[in-house]
PDB file of N, CA, C and O in Angstrom:
ATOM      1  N   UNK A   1     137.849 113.804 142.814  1.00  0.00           N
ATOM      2  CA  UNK A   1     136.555 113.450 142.269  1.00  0.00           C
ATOM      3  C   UNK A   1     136.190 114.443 141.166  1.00  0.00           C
ATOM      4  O   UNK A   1     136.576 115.579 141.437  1.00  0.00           O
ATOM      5  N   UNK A   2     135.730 114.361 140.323  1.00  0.00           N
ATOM      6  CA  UNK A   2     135.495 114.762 138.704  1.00  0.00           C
ATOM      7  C   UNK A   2     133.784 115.455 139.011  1.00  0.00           C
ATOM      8  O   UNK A   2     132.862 114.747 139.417  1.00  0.00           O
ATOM      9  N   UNK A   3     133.663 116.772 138.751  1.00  0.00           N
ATOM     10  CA  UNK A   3     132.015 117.578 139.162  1.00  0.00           C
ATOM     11  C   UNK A   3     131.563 117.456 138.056  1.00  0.00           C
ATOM     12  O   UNK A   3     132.208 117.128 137.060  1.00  0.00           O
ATOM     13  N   UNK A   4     130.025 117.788 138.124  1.00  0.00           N
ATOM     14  CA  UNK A   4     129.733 118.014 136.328  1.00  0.00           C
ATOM     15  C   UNK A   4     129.981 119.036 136.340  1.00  0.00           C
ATOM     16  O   UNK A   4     130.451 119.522 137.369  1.00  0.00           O
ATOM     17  N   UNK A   5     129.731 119.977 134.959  1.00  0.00           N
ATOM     18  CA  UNK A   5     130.217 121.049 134.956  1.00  0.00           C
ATOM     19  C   UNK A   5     129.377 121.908 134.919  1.00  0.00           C
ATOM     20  O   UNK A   5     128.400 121.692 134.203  1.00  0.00           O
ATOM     21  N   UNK A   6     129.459 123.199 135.682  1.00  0.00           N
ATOM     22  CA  UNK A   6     128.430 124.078 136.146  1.00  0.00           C
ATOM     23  C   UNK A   6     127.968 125.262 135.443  1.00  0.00           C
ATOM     24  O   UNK A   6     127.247 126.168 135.859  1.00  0.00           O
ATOM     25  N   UNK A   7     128.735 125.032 133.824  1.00  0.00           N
ATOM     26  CA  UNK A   7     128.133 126.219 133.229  1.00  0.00           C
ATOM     27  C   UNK A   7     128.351 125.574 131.473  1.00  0.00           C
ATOM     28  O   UNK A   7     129.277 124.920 130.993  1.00  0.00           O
ATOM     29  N   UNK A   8     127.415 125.952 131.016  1.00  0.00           N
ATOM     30  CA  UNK A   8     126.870 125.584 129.462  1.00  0.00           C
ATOM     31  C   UNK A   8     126.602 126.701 128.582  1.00  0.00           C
ATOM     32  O   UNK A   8     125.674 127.505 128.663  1.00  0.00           O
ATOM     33  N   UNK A   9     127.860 126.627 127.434  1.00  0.00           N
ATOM     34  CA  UNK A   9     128.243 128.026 126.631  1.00  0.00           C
ATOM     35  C   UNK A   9     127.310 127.393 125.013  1.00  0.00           C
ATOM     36  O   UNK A   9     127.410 126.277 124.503  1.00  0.00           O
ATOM     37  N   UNK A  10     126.605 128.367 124.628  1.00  0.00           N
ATOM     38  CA  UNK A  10     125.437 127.901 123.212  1.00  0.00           C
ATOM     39  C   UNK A  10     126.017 129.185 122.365  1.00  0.00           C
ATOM     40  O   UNK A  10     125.632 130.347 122.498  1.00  0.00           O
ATOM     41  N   UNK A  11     127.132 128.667 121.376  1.00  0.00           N
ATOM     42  CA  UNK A  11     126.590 130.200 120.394  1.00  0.00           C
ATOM     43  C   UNK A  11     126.405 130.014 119.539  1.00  0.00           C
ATOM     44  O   UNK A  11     127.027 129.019 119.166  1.00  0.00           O
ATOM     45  N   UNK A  12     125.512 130.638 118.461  1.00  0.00           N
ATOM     46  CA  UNK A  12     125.557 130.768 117.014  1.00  0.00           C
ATOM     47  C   UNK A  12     126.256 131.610 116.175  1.00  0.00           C
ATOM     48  O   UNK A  12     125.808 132.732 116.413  1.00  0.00           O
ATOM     49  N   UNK A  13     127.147 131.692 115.284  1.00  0.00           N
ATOM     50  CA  UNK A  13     127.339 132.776 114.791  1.00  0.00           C
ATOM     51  C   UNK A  13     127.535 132.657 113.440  1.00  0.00           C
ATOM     52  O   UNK A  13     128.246 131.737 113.036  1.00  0.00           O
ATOM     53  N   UNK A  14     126.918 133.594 112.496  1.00  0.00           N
ATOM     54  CA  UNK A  14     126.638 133.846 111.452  1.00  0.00           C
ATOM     55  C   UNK A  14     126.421 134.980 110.989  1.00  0.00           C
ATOM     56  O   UNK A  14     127.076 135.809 111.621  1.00  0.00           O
ATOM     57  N   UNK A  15     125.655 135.550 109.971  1.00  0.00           N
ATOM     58  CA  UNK A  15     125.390 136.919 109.748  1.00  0.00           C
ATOM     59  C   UNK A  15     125.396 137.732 111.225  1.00  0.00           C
ATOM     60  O   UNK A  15     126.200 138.632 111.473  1.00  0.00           O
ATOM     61  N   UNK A  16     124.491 137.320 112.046  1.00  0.00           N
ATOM     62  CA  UNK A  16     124.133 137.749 113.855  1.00  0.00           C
ATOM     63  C   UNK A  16     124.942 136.940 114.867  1.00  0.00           C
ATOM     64  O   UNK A  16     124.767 135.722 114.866  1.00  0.00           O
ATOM     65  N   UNK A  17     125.555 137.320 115.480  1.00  0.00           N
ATOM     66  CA  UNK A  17     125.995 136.664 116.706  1.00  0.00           C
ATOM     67  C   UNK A  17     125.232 136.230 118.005  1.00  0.00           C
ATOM     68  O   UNK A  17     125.011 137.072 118.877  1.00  0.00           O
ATOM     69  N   UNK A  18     124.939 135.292 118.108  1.00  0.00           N
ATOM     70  CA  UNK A  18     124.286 134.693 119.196  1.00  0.00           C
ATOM     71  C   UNK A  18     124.931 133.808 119.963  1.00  0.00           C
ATOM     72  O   UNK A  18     125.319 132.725 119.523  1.00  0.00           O
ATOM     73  N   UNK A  19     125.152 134.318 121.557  1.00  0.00           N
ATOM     74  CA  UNK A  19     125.825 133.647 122.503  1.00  0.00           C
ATOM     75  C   UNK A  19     124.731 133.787 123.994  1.00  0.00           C
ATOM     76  O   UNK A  19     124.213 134.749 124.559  1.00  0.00           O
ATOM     77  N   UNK A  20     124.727 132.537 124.198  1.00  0.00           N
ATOM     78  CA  UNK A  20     124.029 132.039 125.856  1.00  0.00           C
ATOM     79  C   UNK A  20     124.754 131.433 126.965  1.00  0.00           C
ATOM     80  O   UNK A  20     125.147 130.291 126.723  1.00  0.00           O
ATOM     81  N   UNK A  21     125.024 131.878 128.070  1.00  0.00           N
ATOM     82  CA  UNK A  21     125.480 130.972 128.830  1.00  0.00           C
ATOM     83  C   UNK A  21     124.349 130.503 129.922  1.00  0.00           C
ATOM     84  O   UNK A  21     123.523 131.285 130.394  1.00  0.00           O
ATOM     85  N   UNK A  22     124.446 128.906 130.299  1.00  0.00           N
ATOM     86  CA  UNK A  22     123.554 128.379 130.911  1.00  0.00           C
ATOM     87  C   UNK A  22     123.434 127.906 132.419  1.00  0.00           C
ATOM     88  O   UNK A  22     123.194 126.727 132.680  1.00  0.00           O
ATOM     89  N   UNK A  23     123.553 128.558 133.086  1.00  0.00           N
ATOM     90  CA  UNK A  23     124.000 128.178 134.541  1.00  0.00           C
ATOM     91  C   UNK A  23     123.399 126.606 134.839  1.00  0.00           C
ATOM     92  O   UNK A  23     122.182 126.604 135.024  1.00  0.00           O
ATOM     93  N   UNK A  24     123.925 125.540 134.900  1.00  0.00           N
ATOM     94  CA  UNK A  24     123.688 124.167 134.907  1.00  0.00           C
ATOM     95  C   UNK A  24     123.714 124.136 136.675  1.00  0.00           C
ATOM     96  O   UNK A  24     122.838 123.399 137.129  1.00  0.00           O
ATOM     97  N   UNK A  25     124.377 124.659 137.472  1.00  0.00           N
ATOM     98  CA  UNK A  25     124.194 124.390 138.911  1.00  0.00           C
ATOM     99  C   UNK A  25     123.026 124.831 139.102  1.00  0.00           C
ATOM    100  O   UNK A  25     122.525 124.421 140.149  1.00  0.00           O
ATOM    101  N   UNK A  26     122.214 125.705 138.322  1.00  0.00           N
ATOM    102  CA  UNK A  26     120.922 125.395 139.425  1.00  0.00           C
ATOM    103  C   UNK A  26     119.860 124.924 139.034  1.00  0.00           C
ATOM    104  O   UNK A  26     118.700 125.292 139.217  1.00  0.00           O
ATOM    105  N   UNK A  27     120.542 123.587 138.153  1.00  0.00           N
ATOM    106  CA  UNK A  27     119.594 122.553 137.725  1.00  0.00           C
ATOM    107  C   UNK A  27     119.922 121.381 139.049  1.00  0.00           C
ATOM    108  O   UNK A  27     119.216 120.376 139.135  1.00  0.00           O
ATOM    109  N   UNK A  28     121.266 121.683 140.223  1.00  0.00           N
ATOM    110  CA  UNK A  28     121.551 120.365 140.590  1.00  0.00           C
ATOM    111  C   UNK A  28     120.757 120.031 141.879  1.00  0.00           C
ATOM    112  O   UNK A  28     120.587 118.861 142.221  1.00  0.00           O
ATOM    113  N   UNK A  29     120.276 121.079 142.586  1.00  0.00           N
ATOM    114  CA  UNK A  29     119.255 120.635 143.502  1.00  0.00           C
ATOM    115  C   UNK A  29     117.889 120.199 143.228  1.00  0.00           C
ATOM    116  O   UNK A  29     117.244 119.602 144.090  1.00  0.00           O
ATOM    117  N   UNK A  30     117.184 120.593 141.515  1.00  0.00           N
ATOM    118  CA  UNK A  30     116.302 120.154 141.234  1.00  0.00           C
ATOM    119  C   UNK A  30     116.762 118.582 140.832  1.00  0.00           C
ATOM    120  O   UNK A  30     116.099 117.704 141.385  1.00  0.00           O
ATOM    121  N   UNK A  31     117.664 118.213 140.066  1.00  0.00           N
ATOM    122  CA  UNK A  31     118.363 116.853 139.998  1.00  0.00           C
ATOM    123  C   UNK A  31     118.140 115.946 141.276  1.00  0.00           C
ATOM    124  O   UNK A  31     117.502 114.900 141.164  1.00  0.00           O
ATOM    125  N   UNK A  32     118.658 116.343 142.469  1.00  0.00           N
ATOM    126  CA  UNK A  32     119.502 115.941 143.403  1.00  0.00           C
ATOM    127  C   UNK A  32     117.700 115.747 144.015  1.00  0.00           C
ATOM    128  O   UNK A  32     117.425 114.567 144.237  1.00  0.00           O
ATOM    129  N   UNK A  33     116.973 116.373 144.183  1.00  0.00           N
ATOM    130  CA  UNK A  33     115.422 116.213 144.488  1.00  0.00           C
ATOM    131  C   UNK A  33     114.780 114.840 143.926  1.00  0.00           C
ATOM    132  O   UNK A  33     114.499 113.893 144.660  1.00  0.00           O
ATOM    133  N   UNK A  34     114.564 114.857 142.381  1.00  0.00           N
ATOM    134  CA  UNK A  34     114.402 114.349 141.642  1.00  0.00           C
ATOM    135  C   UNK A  34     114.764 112.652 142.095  1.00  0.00           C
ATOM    136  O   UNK A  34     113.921 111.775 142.284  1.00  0.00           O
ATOM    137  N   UNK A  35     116.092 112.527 142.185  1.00  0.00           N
ATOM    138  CA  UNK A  35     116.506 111.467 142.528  1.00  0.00           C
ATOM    139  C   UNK A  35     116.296 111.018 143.583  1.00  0.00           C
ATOM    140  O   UNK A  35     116.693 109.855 143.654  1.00  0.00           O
ATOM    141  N   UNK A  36     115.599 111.589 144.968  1.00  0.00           N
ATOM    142  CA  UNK A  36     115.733 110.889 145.831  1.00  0.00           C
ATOM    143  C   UNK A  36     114.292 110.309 145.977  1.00  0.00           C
ATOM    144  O   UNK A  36     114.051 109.312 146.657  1.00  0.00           O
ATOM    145  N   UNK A  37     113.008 111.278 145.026  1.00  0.00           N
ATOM    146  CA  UNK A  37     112.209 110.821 144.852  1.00  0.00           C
ATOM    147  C   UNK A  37     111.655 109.728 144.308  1.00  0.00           C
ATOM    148  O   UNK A  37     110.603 109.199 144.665  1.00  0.00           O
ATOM    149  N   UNK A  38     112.554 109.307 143.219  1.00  0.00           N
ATOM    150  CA  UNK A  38     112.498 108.327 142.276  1.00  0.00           C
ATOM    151  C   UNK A  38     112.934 107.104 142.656  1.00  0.00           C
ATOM    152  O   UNK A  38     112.624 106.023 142.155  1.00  0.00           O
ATOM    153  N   UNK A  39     113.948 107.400 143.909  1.00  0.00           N
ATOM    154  CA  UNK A  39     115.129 105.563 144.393  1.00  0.00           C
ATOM    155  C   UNK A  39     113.623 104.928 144.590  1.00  0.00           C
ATOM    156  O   UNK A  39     113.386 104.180 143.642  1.00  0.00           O
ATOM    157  N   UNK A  40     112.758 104.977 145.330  1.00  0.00           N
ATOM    158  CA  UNK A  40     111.569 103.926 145.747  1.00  0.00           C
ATOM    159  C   UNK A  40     111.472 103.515 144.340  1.00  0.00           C
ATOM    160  O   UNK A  40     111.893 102.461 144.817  1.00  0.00           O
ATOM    161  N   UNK A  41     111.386 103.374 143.534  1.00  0.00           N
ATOM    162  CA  UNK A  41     111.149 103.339 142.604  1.00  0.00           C
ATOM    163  C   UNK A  41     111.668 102.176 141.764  1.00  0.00           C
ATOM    164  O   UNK A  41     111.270 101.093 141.336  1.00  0.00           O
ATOM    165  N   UNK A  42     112.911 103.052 141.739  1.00  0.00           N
ATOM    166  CA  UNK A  42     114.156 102.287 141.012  1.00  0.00           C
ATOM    167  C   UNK A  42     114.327 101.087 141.805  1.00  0.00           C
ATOM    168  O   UNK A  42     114.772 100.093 141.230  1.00  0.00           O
ATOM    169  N   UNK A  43     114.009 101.018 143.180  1.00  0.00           N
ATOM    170  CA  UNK A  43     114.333  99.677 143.918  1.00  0.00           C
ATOM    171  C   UNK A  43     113.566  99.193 143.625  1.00  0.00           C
ATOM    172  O   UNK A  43     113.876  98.039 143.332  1.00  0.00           O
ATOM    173  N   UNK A  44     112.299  99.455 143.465  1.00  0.00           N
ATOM    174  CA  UNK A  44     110.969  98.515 143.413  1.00  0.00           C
ATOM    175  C   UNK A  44     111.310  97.606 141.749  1.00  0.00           C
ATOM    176  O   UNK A  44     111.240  96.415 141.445  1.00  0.00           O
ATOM    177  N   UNK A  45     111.572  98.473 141.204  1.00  0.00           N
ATOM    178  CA  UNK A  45     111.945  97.965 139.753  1.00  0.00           C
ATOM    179  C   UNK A  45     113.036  97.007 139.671  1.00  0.00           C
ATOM    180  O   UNK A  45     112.830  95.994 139.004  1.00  0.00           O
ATOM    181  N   UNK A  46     114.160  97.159 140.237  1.00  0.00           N
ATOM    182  CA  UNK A  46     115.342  96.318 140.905  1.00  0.00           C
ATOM    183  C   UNK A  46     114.934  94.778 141.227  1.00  0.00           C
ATOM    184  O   UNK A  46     115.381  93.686 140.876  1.00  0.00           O
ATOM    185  N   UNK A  47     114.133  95.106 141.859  1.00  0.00           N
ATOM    186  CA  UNK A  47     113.415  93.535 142.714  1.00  0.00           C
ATOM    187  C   UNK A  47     112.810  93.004 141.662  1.00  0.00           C
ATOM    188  O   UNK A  47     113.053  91.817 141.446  1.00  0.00           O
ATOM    189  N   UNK A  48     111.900  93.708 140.765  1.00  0.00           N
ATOM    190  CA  UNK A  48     110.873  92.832 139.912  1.00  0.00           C
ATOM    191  C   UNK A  48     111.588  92.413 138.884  1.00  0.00           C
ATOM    192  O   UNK A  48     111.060  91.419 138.386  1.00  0.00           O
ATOM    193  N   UNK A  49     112.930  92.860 138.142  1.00  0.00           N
ATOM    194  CA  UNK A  49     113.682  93.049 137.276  1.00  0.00           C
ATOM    195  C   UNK A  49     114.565  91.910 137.772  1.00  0.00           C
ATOM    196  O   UNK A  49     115.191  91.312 136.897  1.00  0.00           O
ATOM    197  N   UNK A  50     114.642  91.710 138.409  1.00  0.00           N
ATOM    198  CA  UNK A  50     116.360  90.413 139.404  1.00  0.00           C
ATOM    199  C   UNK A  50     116.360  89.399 138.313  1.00  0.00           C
ATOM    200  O   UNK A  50     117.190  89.086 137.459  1.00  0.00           O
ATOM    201  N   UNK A  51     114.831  88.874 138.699  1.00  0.00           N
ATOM    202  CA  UNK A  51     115.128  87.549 137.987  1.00  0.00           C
ATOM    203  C   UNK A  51     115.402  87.579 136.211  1.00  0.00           C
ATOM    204  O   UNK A  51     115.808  86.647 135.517  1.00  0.00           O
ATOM    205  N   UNK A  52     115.170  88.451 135.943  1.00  0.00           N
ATOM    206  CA  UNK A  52     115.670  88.915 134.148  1.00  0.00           C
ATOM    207  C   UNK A  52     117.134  89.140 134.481  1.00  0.00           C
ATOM    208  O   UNK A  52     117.790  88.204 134.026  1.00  0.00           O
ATOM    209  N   UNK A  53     117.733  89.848 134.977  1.00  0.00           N
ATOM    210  CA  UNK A  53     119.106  90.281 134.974  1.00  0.00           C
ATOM    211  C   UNK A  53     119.258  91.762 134.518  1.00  0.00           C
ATOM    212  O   UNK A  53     120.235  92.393 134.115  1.00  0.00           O
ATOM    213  N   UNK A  54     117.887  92.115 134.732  1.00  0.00           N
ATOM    214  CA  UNK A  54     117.933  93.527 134.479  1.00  0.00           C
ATOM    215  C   UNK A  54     118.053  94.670 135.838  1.00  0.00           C
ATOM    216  O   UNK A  54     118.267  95.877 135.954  1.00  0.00           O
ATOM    217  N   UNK A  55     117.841  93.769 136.554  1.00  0.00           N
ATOM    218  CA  UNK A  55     117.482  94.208 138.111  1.00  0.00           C
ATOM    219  C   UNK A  55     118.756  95.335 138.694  1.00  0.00           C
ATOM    220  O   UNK A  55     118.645  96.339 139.399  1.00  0.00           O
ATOM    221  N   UNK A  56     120.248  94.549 137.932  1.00  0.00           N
ATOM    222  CA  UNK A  56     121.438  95.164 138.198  1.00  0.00           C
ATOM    223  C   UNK A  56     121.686  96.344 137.817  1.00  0.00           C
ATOM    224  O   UNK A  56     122.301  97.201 138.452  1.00  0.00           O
ATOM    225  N   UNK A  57     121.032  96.468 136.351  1.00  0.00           N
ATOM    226  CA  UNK A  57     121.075  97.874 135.184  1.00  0.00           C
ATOM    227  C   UNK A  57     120.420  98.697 135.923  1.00  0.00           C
ATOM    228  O   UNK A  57     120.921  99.781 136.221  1.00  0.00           O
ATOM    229  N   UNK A  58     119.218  98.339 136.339  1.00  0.00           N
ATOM    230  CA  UNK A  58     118.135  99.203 137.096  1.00  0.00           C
ATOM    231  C   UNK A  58     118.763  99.903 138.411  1.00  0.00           C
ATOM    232  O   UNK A  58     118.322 100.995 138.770  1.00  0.00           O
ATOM    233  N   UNK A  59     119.656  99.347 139.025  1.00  0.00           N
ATOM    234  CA  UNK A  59     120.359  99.971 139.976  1.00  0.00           C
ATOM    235  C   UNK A  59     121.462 100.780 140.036  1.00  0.00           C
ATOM    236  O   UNK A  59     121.626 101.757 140.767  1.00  0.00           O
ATOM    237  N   UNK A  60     122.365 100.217 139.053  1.00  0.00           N
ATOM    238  CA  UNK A  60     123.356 100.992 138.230  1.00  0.00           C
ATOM    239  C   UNK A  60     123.103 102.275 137.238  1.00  0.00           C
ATOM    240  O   UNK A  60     123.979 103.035 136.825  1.00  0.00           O
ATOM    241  N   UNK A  61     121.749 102.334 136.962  1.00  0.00           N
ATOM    242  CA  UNK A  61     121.372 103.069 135.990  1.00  0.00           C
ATOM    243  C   UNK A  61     121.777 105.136 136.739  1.00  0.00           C
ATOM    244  O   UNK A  61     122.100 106.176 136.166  1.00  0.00           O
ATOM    245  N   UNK A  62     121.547 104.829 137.968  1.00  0.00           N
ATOM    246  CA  UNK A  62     121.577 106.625 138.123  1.00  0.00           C
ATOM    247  C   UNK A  62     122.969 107.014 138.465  1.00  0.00           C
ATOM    248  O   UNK A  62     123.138 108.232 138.520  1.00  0.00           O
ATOM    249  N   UNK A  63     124.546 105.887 138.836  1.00  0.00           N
ATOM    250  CA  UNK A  63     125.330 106.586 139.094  1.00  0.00           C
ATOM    251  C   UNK A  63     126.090 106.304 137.465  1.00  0.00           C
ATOM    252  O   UNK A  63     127.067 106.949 137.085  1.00  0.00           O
ATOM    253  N   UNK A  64     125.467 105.303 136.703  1.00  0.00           N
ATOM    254  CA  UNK A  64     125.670 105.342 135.360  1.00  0.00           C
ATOM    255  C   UNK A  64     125.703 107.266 134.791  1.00  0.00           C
ATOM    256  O   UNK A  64     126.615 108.000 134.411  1.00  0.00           O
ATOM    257  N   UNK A  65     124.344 107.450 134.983  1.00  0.00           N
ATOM    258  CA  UNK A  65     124.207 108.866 134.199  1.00  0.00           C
ATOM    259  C   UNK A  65     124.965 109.992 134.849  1.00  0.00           C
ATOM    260  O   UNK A  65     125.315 110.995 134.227  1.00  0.00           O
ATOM    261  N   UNK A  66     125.240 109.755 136.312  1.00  0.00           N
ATOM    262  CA  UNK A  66     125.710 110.710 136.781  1.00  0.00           C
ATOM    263  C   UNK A  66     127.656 110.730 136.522  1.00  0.00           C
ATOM    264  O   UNK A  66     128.459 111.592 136.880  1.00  0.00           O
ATOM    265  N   UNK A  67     127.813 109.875 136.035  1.00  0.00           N
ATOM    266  CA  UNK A  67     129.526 109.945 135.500  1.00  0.00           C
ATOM    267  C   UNK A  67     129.756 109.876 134.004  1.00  0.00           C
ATOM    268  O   UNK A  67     130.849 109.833 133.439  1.00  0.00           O
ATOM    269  N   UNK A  68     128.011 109.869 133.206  1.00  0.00           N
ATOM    270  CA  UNK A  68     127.993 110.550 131.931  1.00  0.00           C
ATOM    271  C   UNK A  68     128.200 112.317 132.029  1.00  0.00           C
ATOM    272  O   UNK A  68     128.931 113.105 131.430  1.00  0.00           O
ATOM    273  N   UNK A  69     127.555 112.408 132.693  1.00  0.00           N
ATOM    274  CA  UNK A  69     127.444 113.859 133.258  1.00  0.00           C
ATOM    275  C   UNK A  69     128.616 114.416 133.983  1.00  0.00           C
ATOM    276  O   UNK A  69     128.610 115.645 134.056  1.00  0.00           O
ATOM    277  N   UNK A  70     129.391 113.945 134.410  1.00  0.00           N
ATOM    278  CA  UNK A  70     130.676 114.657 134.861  1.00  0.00           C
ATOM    279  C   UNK A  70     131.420 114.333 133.703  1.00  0.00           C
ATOM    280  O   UNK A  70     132.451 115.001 133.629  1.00  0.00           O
ATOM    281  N   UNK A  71     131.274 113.653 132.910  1.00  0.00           N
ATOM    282  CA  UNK A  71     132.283 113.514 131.724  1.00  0.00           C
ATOM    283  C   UNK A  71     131.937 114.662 130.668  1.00  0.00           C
ATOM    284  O   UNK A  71     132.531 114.886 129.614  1.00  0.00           O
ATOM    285  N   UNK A  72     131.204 115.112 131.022  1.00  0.00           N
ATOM    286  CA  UNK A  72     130.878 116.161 130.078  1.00  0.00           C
ATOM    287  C   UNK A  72     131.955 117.654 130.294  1.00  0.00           C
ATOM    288  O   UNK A  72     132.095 118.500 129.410  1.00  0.00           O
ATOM    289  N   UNK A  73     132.471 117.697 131.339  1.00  0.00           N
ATOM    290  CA  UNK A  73     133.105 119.047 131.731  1.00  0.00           C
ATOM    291  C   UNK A  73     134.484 118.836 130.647  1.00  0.00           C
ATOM    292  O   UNK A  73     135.396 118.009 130.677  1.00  0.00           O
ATOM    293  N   UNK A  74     134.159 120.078 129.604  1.00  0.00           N
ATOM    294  CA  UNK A  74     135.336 120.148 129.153  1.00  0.00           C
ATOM    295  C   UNK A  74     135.201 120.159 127.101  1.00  0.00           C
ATOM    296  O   UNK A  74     135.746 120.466 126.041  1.00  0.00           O
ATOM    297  N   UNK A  75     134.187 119.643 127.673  1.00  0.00           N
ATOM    298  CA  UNK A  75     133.720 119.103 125.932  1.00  0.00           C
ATOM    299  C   UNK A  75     133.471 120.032 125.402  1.00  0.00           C
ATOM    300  O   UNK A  75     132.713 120.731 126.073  1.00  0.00           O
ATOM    301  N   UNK A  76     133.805 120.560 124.211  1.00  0.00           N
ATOM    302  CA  UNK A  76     133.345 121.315 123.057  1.00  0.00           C
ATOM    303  C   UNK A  76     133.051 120.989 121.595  1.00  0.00           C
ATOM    304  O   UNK A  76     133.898 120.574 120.804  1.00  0.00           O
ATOM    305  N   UNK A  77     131.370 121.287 121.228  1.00  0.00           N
ATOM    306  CA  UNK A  77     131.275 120.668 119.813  1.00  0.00           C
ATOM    307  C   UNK A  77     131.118 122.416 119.032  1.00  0.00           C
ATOM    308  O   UNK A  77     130.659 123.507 119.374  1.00  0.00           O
ATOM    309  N   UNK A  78     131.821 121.813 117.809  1.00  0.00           N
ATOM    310  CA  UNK A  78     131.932 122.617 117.331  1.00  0.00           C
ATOM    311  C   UNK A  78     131.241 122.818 115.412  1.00  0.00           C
ATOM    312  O   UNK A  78     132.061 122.967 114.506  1.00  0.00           O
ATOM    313  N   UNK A  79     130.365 122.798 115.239  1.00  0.00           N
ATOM    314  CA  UNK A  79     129.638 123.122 113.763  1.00  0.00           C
ATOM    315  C   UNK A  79     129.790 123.667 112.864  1.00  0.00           C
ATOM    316  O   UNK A  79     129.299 124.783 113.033  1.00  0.00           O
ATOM    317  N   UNK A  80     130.233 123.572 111.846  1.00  0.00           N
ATOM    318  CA  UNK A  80     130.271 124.246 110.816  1.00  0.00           C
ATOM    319  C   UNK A  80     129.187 124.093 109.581  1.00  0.00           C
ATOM    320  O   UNK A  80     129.417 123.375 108.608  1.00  0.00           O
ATOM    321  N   UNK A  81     127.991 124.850 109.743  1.00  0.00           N
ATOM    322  CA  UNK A  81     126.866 125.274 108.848  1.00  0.00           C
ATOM    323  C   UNK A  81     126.946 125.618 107.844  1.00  0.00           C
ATOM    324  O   UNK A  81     126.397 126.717 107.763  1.00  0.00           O
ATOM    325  N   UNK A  82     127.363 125.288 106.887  1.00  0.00           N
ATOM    326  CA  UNK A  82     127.535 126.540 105.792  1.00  0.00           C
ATOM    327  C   UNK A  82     128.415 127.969 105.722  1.00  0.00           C
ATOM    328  O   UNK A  82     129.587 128.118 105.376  1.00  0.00           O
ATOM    329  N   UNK A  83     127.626 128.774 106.086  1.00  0.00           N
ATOM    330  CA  UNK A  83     127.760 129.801 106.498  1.00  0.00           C
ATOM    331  C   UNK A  83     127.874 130.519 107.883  1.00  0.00           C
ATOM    332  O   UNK A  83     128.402 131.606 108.115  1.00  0.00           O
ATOM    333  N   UNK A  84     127.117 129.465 108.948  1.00  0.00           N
ATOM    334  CA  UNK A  84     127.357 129.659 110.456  1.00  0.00           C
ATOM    335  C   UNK A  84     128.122 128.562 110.786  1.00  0.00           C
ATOM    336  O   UNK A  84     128.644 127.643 110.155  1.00  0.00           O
ATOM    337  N   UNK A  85     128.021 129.046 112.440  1.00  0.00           N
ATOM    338  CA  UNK A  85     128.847 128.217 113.168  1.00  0.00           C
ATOM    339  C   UNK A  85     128.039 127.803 114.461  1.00  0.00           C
ATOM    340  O   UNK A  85     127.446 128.759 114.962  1.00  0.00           O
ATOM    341  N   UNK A  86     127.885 126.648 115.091  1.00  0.00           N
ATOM    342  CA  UNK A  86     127.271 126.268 116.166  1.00  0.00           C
ATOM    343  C   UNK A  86     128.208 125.901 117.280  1.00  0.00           C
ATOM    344  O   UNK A  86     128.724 124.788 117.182  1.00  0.00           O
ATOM    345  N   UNK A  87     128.516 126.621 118.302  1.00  0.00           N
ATOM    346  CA  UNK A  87     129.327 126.310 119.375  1.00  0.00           C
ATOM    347  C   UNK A  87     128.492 125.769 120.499  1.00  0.00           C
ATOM    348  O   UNK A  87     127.426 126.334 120.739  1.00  0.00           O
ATOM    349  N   UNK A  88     128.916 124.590 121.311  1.00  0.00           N
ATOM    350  CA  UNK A  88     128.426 124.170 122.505  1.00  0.00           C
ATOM    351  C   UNK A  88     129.560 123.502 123.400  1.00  0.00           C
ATOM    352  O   UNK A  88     130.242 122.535 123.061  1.00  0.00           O
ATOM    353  N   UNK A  89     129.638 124.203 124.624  1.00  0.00           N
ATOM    354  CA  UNK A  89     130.593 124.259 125.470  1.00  0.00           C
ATOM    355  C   UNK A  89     130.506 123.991 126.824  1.00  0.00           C
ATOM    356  O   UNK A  89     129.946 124.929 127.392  1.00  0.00           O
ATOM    357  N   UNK A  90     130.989 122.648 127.963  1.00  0.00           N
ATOM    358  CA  UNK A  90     130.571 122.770 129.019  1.00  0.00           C
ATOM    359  C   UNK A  90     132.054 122.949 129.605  1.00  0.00           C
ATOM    360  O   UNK A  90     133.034 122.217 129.469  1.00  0.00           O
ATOM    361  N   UNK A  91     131.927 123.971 130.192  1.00  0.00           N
ATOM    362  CA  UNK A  91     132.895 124.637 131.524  1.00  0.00           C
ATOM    363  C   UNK A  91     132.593 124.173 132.687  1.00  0.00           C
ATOM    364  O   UNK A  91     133.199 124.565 133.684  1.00  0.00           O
TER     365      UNK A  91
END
């Protein structure tokens, strides 16, 4: 099974060097909260949504984002500014 990835690298570098790393795991229990608050929700929307054909999206919609989000481990964008450079990195 494929995790998201638990750490998020930001640097800038240019005249100054600027580097952040972002600990993303301890966004996942606020996530993991989040979501269980919200299913009433999403079902209720599900039901009213059926007869459009949206009802399905509406249900699909959170393990949708959550295998956007594991697809992210690994990715690096990389910028070239001019003169700087913009790095963003998920490990």
């Amino acid at each position: 099974m494929n995790y998201p990835p638990p750490l998020m690298r930001l640097g800038i570098y240019g005249r100054r060097r600027f580097s952040l790393w972002l600990p993303l795991f301890l966004l996942w229990p606020v996530a993991a909260a989040l979501a269980i608050v919200l299913a009433p929700l999403v079902l209720l929307a599900a039901l009213v949504l059926r007869p459009l054909v949206w009802g399905k999206l509406a249900l699909l919609s959170g393990p949708m984002f959550f295998g956007v989000l594991c697809a992210l481990r690994g990715l690096e964008v990389n910028l070239n500014l001019g003169s700087r450079v913009l790095l963003m990195s998920f490990k």
